[in-house]
DSSP file (Angstrom, degrees, kcal/mol; ACC not computed):
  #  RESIDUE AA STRUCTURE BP1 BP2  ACC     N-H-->O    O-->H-N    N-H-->O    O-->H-N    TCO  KAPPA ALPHA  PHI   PSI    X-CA   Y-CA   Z-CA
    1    1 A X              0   0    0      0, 0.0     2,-0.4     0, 0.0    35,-0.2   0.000 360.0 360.0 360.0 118.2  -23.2   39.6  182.8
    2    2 A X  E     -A   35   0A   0     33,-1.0    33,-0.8    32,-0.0     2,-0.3  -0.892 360.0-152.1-103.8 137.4  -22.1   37.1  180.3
    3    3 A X  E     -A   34   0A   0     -2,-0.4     2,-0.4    31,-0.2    31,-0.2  -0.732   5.9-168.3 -94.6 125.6  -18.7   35.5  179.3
    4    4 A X  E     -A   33   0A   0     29,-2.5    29,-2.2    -2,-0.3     2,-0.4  -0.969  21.4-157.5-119.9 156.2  -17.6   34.1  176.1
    5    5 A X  E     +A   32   0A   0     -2,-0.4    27,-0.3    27,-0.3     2,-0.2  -0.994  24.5 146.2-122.3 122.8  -14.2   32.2  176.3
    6    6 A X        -     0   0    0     25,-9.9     2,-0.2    -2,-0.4    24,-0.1  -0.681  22.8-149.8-154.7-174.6  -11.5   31.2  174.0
    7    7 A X        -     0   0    0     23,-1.8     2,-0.2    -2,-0.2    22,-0.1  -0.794   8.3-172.8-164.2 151.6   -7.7   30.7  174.2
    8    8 A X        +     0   0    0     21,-0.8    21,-0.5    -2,-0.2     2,-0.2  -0.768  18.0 150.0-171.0 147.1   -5.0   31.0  172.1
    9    9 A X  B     -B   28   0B   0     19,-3.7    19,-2.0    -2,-0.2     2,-0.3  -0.918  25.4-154.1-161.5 159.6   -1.1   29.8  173.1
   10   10 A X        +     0   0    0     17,-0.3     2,-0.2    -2,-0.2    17,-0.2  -0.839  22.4 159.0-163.8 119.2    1.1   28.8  170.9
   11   11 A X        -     0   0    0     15,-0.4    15,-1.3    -2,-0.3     2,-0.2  -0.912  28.9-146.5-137.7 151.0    4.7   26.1  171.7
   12   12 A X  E     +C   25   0C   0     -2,-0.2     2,-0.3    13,-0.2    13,-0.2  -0.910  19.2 177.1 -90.6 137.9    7.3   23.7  170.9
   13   13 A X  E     -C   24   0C   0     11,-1.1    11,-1.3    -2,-0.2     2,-0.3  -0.955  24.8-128.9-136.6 153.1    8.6   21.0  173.0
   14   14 A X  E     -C   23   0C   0     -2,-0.3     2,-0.4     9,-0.2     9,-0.2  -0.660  26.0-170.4 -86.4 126.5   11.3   18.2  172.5
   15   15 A X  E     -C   22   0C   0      7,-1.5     7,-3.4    -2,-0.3     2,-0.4  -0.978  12.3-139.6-114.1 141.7   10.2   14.7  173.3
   16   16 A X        +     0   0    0     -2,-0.4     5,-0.2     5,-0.3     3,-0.2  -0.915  19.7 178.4-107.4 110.5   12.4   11.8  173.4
   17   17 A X    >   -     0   0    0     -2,-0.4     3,-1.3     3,-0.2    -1,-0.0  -0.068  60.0 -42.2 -96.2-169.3   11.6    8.4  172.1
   18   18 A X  T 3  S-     0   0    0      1,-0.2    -1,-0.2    -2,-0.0     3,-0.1  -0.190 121.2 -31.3 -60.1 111.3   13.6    5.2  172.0
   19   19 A X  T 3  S+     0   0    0     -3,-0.2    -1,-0.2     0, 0.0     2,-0.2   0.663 127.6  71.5  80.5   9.5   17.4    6.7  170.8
   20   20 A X  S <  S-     0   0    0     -3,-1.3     2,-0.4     2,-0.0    -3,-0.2  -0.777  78.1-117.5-158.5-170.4   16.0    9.4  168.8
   21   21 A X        -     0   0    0     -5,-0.2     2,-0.4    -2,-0.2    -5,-0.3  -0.990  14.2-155.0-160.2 116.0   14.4   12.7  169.3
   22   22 A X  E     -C   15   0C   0     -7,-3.4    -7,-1.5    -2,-0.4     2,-0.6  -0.972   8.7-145.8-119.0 110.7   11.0   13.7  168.3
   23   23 A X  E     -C   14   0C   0     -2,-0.4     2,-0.6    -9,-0.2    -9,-0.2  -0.618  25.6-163.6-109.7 104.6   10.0   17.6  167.7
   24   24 A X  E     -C   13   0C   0    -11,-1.3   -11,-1.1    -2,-0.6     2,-0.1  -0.881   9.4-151.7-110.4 127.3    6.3   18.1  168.7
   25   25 A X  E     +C   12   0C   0     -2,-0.6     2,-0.3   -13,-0.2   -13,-0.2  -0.387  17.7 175.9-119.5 143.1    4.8   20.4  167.8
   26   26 A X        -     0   0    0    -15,-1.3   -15,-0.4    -2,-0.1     2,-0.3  -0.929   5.9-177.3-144.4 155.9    1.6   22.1  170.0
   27   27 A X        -     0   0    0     -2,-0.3     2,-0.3   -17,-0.2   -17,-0.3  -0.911   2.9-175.9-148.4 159.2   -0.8   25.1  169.9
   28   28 A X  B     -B    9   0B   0    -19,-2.0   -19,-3.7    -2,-0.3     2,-0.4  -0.950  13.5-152.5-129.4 131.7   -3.5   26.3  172.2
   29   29 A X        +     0   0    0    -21,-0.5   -21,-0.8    -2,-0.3     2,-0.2  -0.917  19.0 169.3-107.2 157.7   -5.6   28.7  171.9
   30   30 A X        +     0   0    0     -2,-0.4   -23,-1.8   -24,-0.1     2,-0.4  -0.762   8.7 152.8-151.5 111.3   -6.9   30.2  174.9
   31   31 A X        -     0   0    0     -2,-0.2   -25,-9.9   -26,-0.1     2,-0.4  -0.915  18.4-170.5-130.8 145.3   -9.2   34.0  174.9
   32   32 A X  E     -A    5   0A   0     -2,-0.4     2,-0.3   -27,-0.3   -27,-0.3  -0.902   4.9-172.9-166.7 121.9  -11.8   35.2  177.4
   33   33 A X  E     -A    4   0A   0    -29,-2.2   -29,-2.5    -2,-0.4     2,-0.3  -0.906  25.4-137.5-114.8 118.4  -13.9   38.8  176.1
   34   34 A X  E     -A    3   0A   0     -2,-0.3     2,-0.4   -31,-0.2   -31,-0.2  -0.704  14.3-153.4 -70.7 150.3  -16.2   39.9  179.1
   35   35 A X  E     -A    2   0A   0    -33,-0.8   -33,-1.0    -2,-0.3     2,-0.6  -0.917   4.8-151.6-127.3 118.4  -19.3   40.8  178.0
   36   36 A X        -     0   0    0     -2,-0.4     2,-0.7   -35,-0.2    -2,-0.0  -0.778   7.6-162.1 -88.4 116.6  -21.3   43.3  180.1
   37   37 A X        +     0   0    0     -2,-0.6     2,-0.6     2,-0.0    -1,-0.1  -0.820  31.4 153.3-131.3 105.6  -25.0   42.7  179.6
   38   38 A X        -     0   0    0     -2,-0.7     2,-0.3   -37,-0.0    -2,-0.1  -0.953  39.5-148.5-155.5 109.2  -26.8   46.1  180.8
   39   39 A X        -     0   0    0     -2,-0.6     2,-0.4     2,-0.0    -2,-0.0  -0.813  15.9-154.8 -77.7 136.4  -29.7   48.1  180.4
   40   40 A X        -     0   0    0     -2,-0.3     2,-1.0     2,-0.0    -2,-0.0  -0.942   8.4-146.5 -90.3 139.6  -29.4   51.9  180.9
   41   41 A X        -     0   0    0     -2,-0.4    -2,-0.0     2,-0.0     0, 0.0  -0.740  21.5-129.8-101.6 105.7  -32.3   53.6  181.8
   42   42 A X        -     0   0    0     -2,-1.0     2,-0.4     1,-0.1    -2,-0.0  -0.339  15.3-156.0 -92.0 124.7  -32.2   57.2  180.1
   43   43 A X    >>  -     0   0    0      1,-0.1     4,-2.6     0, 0.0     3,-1.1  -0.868   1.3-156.5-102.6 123.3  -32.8   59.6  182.5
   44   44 A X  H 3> S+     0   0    0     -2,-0.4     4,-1.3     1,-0.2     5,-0.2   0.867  97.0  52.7 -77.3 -18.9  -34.2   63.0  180.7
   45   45 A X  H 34 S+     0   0    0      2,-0.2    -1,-0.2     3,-0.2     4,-0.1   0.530 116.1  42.0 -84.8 -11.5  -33.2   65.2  183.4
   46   46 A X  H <> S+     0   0    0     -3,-1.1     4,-2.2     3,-0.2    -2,-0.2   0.708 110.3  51.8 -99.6 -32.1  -29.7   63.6  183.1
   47   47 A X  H  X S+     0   0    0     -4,-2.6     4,-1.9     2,-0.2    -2,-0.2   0.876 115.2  44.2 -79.4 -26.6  -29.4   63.5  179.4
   48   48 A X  H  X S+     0   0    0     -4,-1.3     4,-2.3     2,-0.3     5,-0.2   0.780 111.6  53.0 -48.6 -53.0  -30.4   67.2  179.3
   49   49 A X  H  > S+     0   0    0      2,-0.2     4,-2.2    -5,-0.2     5,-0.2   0.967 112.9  46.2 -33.5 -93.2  -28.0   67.9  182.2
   50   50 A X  H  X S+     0   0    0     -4,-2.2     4,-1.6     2,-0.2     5,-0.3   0.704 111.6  50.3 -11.4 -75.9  -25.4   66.1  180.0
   51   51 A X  H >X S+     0   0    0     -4,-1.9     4,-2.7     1,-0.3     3,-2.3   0.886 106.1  54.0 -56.4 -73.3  -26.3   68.1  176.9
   52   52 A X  H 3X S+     0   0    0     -4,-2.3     4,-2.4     1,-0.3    -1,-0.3   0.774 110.8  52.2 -38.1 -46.7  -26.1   71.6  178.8
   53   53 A X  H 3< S+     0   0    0     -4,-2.2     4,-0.3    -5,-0.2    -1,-0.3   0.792 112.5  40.4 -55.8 -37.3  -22.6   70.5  179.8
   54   54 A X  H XX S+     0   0    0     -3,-2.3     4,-3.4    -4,-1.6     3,-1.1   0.841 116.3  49.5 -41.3 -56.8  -21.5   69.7  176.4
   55   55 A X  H 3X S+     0   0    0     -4,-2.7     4,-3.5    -5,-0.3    -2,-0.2   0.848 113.5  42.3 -78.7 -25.2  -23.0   72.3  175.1
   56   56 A X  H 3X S+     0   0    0     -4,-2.4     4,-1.7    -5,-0.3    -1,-0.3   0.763 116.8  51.3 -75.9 -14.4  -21.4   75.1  177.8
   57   57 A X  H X> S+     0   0    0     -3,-1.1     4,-1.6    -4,-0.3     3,-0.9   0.967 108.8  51.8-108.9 -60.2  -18.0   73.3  177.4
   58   58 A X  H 3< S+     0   0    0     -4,-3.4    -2,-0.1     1,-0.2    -3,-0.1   0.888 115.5  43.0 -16.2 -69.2  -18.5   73.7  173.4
   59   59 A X  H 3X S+     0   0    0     -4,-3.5     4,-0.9    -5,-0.3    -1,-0.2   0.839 110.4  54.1 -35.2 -53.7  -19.1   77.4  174.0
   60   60 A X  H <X S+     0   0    0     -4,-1.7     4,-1.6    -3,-0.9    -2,-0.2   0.914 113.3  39.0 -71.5 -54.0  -16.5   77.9  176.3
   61   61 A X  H  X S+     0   0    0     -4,-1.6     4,-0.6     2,-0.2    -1,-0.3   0.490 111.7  60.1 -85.0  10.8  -13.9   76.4  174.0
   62   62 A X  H  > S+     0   0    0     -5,-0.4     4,-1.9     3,-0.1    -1,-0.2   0.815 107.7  46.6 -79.6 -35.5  -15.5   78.2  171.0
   63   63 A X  H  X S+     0   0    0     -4,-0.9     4,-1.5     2,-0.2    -2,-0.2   0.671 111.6  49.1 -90.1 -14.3  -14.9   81.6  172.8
   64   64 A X  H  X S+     0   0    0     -4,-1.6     4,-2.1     2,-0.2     5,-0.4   0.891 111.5  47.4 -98.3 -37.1  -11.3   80.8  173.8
   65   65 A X  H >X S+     0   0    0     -4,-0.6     3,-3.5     2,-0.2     4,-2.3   0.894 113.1  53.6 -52.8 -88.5  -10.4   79.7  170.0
   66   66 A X  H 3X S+     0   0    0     -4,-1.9     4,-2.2     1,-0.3    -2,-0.2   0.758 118.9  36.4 -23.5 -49.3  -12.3   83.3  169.0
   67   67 A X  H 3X S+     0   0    0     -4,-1.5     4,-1.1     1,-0.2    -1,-0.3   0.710 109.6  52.7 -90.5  -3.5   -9.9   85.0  171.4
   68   68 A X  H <X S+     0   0    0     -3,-3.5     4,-0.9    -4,-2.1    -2,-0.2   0.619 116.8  48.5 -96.2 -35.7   -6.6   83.0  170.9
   69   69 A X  H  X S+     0   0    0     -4,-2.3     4,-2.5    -5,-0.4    -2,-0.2   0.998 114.5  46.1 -59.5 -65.9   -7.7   84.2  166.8
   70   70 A X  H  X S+     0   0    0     -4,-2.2     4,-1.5     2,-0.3    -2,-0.2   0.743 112.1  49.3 -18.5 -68.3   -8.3   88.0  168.2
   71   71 A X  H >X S+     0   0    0     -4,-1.1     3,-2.1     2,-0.2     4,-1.1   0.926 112.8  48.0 -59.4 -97.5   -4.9   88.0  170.3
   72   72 A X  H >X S+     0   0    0     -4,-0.9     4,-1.9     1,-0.3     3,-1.1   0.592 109.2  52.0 -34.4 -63.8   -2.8   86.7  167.3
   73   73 A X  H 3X S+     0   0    0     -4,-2.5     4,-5.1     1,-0.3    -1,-0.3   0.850 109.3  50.6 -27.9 -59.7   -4.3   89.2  164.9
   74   74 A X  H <X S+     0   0    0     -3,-2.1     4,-2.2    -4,-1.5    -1,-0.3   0.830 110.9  49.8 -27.1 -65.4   -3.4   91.8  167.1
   75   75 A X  H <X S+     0   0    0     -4,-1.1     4,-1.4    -3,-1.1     5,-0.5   0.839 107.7  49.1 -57.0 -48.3   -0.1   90.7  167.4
   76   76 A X  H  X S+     0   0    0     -4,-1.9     4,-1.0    -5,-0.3     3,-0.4   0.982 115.5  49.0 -75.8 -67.0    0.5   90.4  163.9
   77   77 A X  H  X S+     0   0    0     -4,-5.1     4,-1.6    -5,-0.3    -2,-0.2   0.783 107.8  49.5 -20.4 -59.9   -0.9   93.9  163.5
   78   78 A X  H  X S+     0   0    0     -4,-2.2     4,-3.4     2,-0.2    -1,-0.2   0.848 113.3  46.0 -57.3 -53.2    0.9   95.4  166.0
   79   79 A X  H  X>S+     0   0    0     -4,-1.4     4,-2.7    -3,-0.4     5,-0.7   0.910 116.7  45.3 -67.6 -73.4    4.4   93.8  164.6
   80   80 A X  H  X5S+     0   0    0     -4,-1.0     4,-3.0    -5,-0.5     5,-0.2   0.907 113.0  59.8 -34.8 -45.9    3.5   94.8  160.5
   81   81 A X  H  X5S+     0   0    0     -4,-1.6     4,-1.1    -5,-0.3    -1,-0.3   0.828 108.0  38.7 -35.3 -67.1    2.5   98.1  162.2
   82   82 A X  H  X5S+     0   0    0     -4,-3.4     4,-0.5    -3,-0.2    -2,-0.2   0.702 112.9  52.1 -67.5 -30.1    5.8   98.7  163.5
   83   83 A X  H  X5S+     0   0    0     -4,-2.7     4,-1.2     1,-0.2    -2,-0.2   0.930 103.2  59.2 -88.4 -35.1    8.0   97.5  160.7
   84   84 A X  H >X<S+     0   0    0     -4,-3.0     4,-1.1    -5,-0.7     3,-0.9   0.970 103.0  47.3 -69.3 -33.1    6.5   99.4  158.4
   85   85 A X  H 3X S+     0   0    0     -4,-1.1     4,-1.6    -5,-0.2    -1,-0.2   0.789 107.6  64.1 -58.2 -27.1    7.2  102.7  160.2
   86   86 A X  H 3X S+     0   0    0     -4,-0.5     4,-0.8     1,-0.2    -1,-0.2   0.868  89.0  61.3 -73.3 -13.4   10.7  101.2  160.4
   87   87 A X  H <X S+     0   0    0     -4,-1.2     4,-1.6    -3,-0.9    -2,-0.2   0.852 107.1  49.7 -86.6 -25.4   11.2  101.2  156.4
   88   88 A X  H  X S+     0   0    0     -4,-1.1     4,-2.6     2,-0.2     5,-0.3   0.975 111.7  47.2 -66.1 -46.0   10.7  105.3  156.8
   89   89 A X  H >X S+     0   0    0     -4,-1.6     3,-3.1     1,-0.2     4,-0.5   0.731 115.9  46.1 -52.8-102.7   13.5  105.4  159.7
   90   90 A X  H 3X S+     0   0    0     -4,-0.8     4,-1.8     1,-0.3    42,-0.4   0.447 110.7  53.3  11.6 -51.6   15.8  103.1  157.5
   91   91 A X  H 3X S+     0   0    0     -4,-1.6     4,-0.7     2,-0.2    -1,-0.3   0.913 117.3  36.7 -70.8 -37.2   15.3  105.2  154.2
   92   92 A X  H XX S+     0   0    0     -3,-3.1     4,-2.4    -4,-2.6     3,-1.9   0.993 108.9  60.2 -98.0 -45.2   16.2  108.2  155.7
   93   93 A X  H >X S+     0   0    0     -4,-0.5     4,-2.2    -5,-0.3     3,-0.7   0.886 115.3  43.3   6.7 -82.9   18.9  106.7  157.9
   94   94 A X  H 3X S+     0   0    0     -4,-1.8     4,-0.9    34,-0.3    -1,-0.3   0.553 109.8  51.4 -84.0   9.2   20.3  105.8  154.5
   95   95 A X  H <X S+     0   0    0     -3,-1.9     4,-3.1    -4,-0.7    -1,-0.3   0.680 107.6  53.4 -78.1 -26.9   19.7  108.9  152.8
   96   96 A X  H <X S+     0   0    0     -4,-2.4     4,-3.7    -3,-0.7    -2,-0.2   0.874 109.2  50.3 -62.6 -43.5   21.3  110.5  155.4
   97   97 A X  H  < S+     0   0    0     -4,-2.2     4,-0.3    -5,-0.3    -1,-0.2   0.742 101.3  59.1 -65.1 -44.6   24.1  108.2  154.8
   98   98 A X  H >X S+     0   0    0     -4,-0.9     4,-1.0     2,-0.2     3,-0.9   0.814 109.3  47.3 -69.7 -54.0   24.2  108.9  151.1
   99   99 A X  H >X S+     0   0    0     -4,-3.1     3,-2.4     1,-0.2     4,-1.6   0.997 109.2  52.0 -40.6 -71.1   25.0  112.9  152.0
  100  100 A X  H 3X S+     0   0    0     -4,-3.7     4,-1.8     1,-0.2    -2,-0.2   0.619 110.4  49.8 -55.1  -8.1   27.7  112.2  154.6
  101  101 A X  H <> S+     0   0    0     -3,-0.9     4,-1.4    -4,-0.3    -1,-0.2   0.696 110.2  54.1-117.3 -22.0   29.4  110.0  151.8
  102  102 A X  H XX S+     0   0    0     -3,-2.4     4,-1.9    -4,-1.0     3,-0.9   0.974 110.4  39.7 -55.4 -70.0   29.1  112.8  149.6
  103  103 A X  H 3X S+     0   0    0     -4,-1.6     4,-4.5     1,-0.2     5,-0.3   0.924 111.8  63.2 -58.8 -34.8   30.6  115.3  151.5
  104  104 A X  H 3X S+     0   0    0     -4,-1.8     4,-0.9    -5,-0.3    -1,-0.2   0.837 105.4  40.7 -11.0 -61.1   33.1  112.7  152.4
  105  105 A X  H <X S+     0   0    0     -4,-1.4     4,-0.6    -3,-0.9    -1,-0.2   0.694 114.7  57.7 -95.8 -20.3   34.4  112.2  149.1
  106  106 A X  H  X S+     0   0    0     -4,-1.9     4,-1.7    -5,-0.2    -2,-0.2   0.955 111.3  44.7 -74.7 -27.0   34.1  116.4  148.5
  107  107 A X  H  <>S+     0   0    0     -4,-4.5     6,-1.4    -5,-0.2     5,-1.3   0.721 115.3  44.0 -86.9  -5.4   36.4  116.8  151.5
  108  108 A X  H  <5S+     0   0    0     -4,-0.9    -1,-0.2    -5,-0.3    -2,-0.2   0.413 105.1  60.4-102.3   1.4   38.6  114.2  150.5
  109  109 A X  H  <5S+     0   0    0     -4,-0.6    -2,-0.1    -5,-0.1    -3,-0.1   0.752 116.3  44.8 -88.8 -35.3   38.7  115.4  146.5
  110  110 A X  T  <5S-     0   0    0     -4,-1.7    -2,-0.2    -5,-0.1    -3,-0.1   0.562 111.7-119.4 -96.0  17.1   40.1  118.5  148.4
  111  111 A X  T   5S+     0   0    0      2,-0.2    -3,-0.2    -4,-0.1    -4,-0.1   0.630  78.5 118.8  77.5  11.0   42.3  117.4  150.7
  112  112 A X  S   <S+     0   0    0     -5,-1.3     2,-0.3    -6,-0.2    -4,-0.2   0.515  73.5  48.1 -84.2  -8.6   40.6  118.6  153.9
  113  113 A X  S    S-     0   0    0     -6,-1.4    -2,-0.2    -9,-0.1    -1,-0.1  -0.983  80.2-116.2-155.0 157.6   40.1  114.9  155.3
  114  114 A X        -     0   0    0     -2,-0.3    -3,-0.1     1,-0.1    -1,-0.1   0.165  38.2-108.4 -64.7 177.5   42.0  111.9  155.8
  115  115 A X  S >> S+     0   0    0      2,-0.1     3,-3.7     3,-0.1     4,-1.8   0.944 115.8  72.8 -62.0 -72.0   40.7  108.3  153.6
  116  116 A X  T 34 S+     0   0    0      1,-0.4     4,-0.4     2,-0.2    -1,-0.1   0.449  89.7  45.2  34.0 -70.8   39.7  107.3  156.8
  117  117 A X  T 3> S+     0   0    0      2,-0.2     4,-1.3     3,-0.1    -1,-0.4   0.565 114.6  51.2 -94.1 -11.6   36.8  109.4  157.2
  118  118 A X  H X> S+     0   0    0     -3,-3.7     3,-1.1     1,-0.2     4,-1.1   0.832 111.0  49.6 -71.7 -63.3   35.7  108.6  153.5
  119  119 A X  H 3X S+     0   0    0     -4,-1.8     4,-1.2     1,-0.3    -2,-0.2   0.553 109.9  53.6 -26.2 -32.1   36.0  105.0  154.4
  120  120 A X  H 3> S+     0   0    0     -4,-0.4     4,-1.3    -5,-0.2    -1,-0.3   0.862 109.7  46.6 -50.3 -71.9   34.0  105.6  157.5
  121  121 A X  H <X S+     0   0    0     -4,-1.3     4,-0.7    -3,-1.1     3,-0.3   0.722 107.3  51.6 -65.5 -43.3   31.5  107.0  155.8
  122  122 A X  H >X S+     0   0    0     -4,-1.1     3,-2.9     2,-0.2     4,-1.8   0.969 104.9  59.5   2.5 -94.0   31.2  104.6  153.2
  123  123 A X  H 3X S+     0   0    0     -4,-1.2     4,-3.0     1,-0.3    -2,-0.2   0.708 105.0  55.1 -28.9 -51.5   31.0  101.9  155.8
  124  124 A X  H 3X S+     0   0    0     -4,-1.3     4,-1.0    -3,-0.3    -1,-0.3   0.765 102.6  49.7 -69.1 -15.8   27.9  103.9  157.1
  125  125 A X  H X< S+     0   0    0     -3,-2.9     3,-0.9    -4,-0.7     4,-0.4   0.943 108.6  57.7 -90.9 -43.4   26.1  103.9  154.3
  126  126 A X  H >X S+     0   0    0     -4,-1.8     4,-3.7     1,-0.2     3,-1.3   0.948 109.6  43.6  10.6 -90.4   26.9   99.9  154.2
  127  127 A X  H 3< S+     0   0    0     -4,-3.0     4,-0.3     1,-0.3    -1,-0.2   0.728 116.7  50.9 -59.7 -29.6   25.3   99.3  157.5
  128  128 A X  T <X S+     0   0    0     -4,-1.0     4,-1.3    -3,-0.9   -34,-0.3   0.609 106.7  42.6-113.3   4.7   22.7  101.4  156.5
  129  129 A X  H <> S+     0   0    0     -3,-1.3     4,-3.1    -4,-0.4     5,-0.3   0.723 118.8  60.2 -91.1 -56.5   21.3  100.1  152.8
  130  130 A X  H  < S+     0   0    0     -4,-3.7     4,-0.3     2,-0.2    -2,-0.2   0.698 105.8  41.4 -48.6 -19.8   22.1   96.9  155.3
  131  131 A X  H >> S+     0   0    0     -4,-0.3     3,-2.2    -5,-0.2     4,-0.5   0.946 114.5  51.3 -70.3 -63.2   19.3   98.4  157.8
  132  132 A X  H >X S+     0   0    0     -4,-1.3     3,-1.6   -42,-0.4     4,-1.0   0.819 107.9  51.1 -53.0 -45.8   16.9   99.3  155.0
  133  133 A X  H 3X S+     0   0    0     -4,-3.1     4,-1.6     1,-0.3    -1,-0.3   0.749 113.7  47.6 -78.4 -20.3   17.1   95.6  153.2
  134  134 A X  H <> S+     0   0    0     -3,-2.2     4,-1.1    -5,-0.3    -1,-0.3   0.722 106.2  52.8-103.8 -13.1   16.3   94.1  156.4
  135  135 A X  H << S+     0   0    0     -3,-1.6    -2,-0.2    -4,-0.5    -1,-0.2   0.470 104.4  57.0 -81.6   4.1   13.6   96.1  157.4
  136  136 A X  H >X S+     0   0    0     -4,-1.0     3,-4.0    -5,-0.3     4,-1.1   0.820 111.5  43.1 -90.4 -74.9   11.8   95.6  154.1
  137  137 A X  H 3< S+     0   0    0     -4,-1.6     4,-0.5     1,-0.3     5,-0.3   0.747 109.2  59.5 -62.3 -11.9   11.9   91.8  154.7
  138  138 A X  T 3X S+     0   0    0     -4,-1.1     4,-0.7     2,-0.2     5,-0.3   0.697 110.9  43.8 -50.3 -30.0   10.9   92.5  158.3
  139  139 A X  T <4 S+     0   0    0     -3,-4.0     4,-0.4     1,-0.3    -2,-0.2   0.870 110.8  47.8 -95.8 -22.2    8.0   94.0  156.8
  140  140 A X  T  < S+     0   0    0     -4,-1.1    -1,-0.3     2,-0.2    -2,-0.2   0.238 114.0  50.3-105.4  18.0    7.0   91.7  154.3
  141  141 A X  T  > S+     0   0    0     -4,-0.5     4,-2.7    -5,-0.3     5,-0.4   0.519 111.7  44.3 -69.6 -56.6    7.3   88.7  156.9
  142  142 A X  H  X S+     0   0    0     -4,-0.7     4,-3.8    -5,-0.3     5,-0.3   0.977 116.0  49.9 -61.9 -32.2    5.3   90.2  159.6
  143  143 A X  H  > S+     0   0    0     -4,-0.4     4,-0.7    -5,-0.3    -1,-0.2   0.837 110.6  52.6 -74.1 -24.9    2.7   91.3  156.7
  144  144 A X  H >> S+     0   0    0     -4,-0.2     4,-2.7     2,-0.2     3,-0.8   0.957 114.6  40.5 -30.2 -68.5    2.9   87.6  155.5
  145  145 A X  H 3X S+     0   0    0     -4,-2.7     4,-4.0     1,-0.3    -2,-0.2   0.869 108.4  58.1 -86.0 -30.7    2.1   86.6  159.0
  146  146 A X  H 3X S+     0   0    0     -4,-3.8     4,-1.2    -5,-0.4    -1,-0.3   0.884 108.2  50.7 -61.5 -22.4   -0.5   89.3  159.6
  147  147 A X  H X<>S+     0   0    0     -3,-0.8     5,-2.4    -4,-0.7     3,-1.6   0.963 101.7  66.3 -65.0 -51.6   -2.3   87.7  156.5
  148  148 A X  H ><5S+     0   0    0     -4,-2.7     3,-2.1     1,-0.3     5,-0.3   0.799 101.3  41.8 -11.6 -75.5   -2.0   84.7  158.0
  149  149 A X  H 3<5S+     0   0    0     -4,-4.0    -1,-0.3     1,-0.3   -76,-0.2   0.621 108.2  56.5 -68.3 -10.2   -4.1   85.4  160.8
  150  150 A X  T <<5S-     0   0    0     -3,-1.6    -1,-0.3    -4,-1.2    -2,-0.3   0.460 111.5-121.9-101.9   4.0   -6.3   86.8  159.2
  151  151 A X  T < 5S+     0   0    0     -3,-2.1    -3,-0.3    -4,-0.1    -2,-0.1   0.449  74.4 121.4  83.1  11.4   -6.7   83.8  157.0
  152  152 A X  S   <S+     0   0    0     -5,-2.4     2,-0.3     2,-0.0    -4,-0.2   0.647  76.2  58.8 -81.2   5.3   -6.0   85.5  153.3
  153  153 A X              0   0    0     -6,-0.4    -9,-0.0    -5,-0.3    -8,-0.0  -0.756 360.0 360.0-124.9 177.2   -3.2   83.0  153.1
  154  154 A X              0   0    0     -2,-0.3    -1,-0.1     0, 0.0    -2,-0.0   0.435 360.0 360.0-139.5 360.0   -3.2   79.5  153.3
């Protein structure tokens, strides 16, 4: 094993001469690098070893990326899957909504029901143009995100 050696430091200190005061100024350097002076002797049965271990550990995390891709796809399917079968509930939800507000306003044109129940009704049809708009961006975010996984986006 061989050593190379150096320093490095670096100070001030006050010395005092006759009746006045003298600023001297010092450095040092001071540094010490080991150097390990070694042969290996490549063993083939070891570097081969070595390689098969790499190479299964490679594999291994090749197949868990492949299945961590797999799962999310899946996922993203599943979800896109679902919201789009929610924008049919939603439409008819608010079509449904769009009758009662119709008869609503026929039974209140004849005087058979209160403002109240128009208002009501109204109100549902609100909440429910309010369903539909949010299951459309439900449906184009999860189809975003299924793209996603599937890499057509970037």
């Amino acid at each position: 094993m061989g050593t190379l050696a150096a320093g490095a430091a670096l100070g001030l200190s006050a010395c005092s001469s006759q009746g006045g005061q003298d600023l001297a100024q010092q450095a040092c350097v001071h540094v010490t690098l080991s150097v390990a002076d070694y042969q290996r002797a490549e063993n083939p049965t070891t570097s081969a070893a070595a390689a098969a271990r790499l190479q299964r550990e490679a594999d291994q995390e090749l197949r868990d990326v492949q299945e961590g891709v797999a799962r999310d796809v899946r996922v993203a399917w599943a979800n896109a899957s679902t919201a789009f079968q929610r924008l049919d509930v939603t439409a008819q939800f608010m079509r449904s909504a769009a009758l009662a507000v119709d008869l609503a306003q026929g039974r209140y044109n004849l005087g058979l029901s209160s403002i109240v129940e128009l208002t009501q009704a109204q109100l549902n049809l609100t909440r429910a143009e309010i369903e539909n708009l949010d299951a459309k961006y439900d449906y184009q975010s999860d189809y975003a995100t299924l793209q996603y996984a599937l890499g057509l986006l970037r």
